[in-house]
C-alpha positions in Angstrom: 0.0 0.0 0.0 1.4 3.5 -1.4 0.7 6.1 1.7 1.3 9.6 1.3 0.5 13.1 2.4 -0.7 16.2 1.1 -1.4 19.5 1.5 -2.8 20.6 -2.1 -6.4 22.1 -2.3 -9.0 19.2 -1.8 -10.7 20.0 -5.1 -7.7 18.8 -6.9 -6.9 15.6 -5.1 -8.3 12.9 -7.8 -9.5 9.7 -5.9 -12.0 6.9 -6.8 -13.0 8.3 -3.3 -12.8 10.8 -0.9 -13.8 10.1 2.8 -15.2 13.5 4.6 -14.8 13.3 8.6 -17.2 14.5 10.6 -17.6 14.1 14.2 -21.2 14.8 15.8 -20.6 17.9 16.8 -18.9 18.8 13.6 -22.3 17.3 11.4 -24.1 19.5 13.2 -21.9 22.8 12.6 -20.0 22.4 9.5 -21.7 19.3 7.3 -24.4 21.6 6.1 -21.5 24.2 5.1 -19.3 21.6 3.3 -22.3 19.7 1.1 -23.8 22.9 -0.1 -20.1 23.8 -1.7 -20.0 20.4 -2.9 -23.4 20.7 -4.2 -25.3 17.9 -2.4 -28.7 17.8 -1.3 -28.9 18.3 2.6 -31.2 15.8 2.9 -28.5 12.9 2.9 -27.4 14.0 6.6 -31.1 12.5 7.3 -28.7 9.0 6.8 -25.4 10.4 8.8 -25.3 10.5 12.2 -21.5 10.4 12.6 -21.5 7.4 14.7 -17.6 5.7 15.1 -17.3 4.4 12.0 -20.2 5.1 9.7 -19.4 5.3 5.9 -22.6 7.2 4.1 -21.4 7.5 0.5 -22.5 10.0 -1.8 -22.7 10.4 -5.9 -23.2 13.4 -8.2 -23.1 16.9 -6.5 -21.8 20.1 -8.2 -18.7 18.1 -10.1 -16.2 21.1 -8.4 -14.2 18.0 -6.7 -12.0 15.6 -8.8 -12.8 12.8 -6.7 -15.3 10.3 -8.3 -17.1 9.7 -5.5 -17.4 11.1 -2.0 -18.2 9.4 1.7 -18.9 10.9 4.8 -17.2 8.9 7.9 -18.5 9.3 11.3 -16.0 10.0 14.5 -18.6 9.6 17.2 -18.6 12.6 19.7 -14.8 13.2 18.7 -13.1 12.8 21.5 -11.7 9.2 20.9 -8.7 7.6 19.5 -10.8 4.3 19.7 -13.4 6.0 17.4 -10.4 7.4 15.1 -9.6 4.0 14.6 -12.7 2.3 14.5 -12.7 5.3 11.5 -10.1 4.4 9.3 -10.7 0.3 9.8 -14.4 0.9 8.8 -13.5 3.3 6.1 -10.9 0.8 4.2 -13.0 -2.3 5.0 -15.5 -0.5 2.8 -13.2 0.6 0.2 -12.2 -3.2 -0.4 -15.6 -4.1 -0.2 -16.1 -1.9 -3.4 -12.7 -3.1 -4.6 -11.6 0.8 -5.4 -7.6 1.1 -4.8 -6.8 4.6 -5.1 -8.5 6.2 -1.6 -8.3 9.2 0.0 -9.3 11.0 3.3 -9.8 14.8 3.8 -7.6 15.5 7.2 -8.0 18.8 7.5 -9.4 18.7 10.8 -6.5 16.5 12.4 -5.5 19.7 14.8 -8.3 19.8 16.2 -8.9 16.1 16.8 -5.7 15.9 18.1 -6.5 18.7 20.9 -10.0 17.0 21.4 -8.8 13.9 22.1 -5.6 14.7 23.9 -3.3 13.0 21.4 -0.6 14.6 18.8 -1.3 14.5 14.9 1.4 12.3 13.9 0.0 9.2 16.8 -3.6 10.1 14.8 -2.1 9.6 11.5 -0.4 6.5 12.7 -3.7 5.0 14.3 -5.3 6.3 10.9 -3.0 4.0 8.8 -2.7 0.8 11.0 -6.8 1.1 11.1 -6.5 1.2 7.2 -4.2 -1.8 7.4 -6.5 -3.7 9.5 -9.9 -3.0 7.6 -8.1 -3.9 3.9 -6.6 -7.2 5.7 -7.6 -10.2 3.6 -6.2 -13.7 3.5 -6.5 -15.4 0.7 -2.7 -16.7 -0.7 -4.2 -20.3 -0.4 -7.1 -19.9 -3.3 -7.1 -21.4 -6.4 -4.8 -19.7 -8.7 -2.3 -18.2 -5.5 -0.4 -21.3 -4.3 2.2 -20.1 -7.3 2.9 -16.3 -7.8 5.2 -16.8 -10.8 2.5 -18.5 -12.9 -0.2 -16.4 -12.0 -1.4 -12.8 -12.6 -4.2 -12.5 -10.2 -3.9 -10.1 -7.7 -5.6 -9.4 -4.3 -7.8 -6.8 -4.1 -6.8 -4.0 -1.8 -6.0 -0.4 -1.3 -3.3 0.4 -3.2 -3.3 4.0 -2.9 -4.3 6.2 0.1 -3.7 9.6 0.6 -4.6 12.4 3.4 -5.0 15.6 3.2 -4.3 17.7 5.5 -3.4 21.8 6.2 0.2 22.7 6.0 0.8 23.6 9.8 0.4 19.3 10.4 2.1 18.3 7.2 5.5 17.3 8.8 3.9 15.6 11.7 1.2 13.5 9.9 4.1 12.4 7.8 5.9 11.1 10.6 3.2 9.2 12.3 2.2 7.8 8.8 5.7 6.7 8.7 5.4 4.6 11.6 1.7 3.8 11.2 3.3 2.5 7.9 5.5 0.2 9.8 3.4 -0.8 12.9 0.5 -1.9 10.6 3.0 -4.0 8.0 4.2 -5.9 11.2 0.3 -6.1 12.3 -0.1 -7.6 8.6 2.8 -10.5 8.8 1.7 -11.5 12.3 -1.9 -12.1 11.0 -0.2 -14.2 7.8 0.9 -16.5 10.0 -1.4 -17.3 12.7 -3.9 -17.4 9.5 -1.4 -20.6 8.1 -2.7 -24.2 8.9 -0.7 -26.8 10.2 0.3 -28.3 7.2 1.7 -24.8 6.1 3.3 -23.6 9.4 5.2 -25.7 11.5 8.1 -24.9 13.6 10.7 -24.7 11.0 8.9 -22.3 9.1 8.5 -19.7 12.3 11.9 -20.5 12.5 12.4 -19.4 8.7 10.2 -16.3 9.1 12.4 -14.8 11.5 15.4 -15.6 9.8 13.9 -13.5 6.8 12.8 -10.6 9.0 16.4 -10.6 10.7 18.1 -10.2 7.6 16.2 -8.0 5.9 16.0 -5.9 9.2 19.5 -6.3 10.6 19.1 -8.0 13.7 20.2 -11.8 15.1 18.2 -14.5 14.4 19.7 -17.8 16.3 17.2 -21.0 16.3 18.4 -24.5 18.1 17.2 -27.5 16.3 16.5 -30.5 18.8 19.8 -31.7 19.4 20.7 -28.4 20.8 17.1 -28.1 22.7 17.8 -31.8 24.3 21.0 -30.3 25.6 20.0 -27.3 26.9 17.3 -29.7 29.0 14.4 -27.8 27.8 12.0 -30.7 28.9 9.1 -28.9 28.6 9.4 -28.4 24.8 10.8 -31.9 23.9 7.7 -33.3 26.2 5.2 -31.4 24.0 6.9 -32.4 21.4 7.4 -36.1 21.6 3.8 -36.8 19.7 5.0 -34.8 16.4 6.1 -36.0 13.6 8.1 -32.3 13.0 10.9 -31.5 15.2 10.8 -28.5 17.3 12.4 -25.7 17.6 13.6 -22.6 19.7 14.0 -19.5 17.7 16.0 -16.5 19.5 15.3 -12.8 18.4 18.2 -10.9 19.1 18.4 -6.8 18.5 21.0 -4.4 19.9 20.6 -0.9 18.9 23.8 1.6 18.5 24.4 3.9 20.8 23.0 3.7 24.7 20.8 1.1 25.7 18.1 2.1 28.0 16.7 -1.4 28.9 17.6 -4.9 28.0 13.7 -6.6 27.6 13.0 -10.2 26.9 9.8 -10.8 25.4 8.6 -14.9 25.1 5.7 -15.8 22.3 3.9 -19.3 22.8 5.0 -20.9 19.1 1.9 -24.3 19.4 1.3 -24.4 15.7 -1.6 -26.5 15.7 -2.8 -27.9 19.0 -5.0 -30.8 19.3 -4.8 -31.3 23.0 -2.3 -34.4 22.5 -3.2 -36.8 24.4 -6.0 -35.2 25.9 -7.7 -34.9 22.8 -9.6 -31.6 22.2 -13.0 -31.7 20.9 -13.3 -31.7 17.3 -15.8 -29.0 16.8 -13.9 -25.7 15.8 -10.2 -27.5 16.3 -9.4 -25.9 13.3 -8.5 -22.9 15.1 -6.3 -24.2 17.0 -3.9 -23.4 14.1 -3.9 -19.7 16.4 -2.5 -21.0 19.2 1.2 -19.8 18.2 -0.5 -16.2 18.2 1.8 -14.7 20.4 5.0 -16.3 18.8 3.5 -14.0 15.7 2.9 -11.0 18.3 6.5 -11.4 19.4 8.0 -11.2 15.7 5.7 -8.4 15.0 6.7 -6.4 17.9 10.6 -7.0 17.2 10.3 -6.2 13.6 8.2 -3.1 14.5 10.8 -1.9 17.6 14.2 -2.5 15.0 12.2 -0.9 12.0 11.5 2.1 14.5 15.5 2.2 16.4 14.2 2.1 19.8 17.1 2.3 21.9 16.3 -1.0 23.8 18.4 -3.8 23.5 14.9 -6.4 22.8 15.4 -10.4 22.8 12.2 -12.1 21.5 12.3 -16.1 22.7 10.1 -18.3 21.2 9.6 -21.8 21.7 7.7 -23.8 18.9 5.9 -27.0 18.0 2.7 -28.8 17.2 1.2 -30.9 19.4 -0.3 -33.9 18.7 -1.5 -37.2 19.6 0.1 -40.5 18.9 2.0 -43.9 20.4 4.8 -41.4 21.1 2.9 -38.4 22.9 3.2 -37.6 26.5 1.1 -39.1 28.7 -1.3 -37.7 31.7 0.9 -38.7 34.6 4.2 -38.3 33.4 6.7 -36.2 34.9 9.0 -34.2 33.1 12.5 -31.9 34.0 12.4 -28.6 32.6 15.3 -26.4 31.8 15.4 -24.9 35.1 15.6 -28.1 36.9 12.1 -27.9 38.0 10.0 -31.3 37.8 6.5 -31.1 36.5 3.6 -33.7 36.8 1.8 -33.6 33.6 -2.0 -33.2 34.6 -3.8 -32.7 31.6 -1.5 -33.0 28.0 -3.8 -29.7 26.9 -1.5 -27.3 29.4 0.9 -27.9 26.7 1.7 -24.0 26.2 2.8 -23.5 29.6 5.4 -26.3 29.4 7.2 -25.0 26.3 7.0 -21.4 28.2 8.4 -22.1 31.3 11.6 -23.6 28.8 11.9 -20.1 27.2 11.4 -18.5 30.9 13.5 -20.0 32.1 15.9 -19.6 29.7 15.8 -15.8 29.1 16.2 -15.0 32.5 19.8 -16.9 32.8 20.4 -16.1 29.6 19.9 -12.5 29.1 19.7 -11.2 32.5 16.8 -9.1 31.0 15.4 -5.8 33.2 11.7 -6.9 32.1 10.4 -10.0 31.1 6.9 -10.3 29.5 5.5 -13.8 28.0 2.7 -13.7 25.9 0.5 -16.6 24.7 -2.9 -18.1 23.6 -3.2 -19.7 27.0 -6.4 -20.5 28.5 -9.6 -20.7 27.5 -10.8 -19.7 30.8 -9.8 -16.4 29.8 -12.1 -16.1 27.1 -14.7 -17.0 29.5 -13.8 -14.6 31.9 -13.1 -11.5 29.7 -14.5 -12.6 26.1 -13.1 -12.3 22.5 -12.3 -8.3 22.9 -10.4 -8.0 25.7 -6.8 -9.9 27.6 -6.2 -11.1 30.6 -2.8 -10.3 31.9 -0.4 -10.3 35.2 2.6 -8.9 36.7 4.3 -8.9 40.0 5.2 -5.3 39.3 2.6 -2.3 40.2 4.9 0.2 37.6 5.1 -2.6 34.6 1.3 -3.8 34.9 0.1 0.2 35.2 2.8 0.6 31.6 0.9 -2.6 30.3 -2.7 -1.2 30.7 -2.3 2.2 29.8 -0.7 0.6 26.7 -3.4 -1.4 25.9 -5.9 1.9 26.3 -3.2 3.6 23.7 -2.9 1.1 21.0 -6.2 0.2 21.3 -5.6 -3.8 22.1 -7.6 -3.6 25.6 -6.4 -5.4 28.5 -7.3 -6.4 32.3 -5.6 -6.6 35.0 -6.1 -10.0 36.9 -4.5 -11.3 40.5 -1.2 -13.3 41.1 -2.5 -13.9 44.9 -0.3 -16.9 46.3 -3.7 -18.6 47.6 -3.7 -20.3 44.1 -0.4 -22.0 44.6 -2.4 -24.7 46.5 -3.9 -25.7 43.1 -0.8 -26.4 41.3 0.9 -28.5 44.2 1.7 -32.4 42.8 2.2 -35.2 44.9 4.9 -36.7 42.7 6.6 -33.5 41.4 7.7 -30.2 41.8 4.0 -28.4 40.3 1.4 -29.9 38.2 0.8 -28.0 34.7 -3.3 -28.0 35.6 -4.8 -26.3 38.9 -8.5 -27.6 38.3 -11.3 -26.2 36.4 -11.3 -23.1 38.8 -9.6 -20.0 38.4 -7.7 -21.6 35.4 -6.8 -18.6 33.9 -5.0 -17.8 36.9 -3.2 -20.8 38.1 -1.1 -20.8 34.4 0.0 -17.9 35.3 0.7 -18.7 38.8 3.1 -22.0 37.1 4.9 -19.4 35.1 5.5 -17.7 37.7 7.7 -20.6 39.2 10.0 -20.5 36.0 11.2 -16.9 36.1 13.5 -17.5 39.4 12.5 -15.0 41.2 12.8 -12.0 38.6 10.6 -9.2 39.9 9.6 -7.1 36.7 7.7 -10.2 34.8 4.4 -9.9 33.0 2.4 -12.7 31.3 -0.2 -11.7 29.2 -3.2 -14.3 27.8 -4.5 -13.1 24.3 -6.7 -16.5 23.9 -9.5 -14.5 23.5 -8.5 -11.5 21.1 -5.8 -13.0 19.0 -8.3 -14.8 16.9 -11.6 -14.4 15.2 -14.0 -16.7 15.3 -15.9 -17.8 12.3 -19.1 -15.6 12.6 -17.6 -13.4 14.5 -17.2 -10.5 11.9 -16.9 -9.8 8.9 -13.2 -10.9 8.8 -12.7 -14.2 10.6 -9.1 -15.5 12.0 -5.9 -13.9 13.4 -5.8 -10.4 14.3 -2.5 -9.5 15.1 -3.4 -8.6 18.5 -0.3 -7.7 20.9 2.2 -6.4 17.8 0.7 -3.0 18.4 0.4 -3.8 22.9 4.0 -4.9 23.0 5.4 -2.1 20.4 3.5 0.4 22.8 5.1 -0.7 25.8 8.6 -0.8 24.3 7.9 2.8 23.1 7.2 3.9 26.6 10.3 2.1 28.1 12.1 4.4 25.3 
């Protein structure tokens, strides 16, 4: 997607179509002013009421504008980044819908949004453009006639063209956050790709082969540890999850050092399950096909890397991320077994479905001796007790840290990707206590959302600046759900707001 800014006049800019904001207050002050120069009947603001989000389009008017067609595009009261986003991924959802590719939005009112909402034009221009990359998302490189981009001269439908306008005084700025917005929503883009792959296109050597790609192209260190290198490290969590798979794992290290001062050394671990079937404890078959998600925030973790090198933030950032499928066969591990993970600690194996935490408590375990990082955050498709708690909008997260959790929640207000706060009380350590081990990997059918977290805990020795964050719910669409269905790229844009603020 070509982005670009401009400050020519607005009668000049030609567009297959040019979106109007209006916010409610604005309808009822200036919309009557700006369709009588344009030449429309007033009567169509009978059909806009400005809500977050609403596309009315027009056709016809006074022919004064060189844009073939116009749309007016609600902001709600105005005073929302939320709604400015809700704005732009409504506004290019509908643009794809009408498969038009050259687009374009009239910001001349960014100033003032920016003061209403309490935000600086270039964050709204970047929200803008991520929103634009989200609404135009479609995945369809596995339809007929896609499988082989040499031999074939389809092409997906998109935006390929959008442009804002804006006055001169917020030129320079809106071209900085459009920048980034450019960036941000790219990364967004490639951690949807692959959460959107099925099993039988993703499994751990190809995570392992995306990073590679990004590392080189981006200039940072991409190290992964085949097997034989995982067996002797002693990650036993990871070979255990493993041991029903007919693909061999793998542990994929992100590794980028900025120049010049580094603020904070951060180690950020993505759950890499490429497809889980529960192993052993088989899941049911309804929906499984999702389960191709559950290396979500492996994808969240690349994103945010790519996204923090792309942008030089001066934090030296190690992504860790552990990765397998999970399957079922003579091999697999068994309920009952007990396994030694990296850090020595022995683990009874309660339920074979508490797979992610396993291969986690390997990478935590790992990144803390390792790295000797100043913050550790884990992210992961965890527990389905957090969609049942929270739902498919919002993540559950927790931190020993008052400062980092407070960091982590404000970022998910700014970047839009909500999240809650939820306890790390020790009263839940009763659940997790084995007769025959260390911990067991299940705490019951209470409070499970909380006693994974409470068994990653135990893997980060002590370190007292750790977050784990549960995206189950909002890292993937359900079909029905919308009107785009499967991976959202949720916690690219959390975790790159959190690094930005340790900046």
């Amino acid at each position: 997607m070509k982005i670009s800014v401009t400050k020519c006049d607005l009668a000049l800019v030609e567009t297959d179509l040019l979106a109007l904001p209006f916010s409610s207050i604005e309808l009822e002050k200036e919309a009557g002013m700006t369709l009588a120069v344009l030449g429309f009947d007033l009567r169509v603001l009978k059909d806009f009421k400005a809500e977050a989000g609403e596309v009315v389009l027009l056709y016809g008017g006074s022919g004064k504008y060189s844009a073939s067609r116009i749309a007016l595009l609600g902001l709600g009261e105005g005073k929302s980044l939320d709604d400015w986003r809700k704005a732009a991924v409504s506004f290019a959802a509908r643009t794809v819908e009408m498969k038009l590719e050259n687009v374009a939005v009239d910001c001349s009112g960014i100033e003032n949004f920016a003061v209403s909402t309490g935000q600086n034009v270039a964050i709204l221009a970047a929200a803008f453009v991520e929103g634009c990359f989200g609404g135009s998302y479609k995945f369809d490189r596995l339809k007929s006639g896609k499988l082989d981009k040499k031999k074939s001269s389809s092409k997906s439908k998109g935006i390929s063209e959008l442009l804002l306008r804006v006055n001169a005084g917020a030129f320079k700025e809106s071209e900085k956050g459009v920048a980034e917005g450019k960036i941000v929503g790219s990364c967004q883009k490639m951690a949807r790709d692959l959460v959107n792959l099925p099993g039988n296109y993703l499994q751990a050597a190809d995570i392992a082969k995306a990073a590679e790609e990004s590392g080189k192209k981006y200039g940072y260190d991409v190290t992964v540890f085949q097997k034989k290198e995982i067996e002797a490290l002693g990650m036993g969590g990871l070979l255990a999850v493993n041991k029903g798979s007919d693909h061999p794992p793998a542990f994929i290290i992100l590794d980028y050092k900025p120049k010049g001062k580094v603020k904070s050394v951060v180690a950020l671990v993505g759950k890499g399950v490429t497809f889980d079937s529960g192993g052993i404890s088989l899941k049911p078959s309804e929906n499984m096909g999702e389960m191709k998600s559950d290396m979500s925030g492996a994808a969240s973790v690349m994103g945010a890397v790519e996204a923090a090198v792309r942008l030089e933030l001066p934090l030296h950032i190690i992504g860790l991320i552990p990765a397998t499928d999970n399957m079922p066969s003579a091999t697999a591990q068994q309920p009952g077994d007990v396994i030694t993970t990296h850090s020595g600690i022995t683990v009874e194996v309660g339920n074979t479905d508490a797979e992610g935490r396993l291969i986690l408590a390997d990478a935590l375990s790992y990144g803390k001796e390792k790295y000797k990082p100043d913050v550790i955050i884990d992210i992961a498709t965890l527990t389905g007790a957090c969609i049942v708690a929270l739902g498919y909008a919002v993540a559950g997260f927790f931190s020993n840290n008052d400062k980092l959790a407070e960091e982590i929640f404000q970022a998910g207000q700014q970047s839009g990707e909500k999240v809650w706060r939820m306890p790390l009380w020790d009263l839940y350590d009763e659940q997790i206590k084995s007769d025959v081990a260390d911990f067991n990997n299940t705490g019951g059918r209470g409070a499970g959302t909380v006693t994974a977290a409470k068994f990653l805990e135990k893997f980060i020795d002590g370190h007292n600046n750790w977050a784990h964050i549960d995206i189950a719910g909002p890292s993937f669409s359900p079909k029905g759900a919308g009107k785009v269905n499967g991976g959202t790229g949720f916690g690219v844009s959390l975790l790159l707001e959190v690094l930005k603020k340790m900046s």
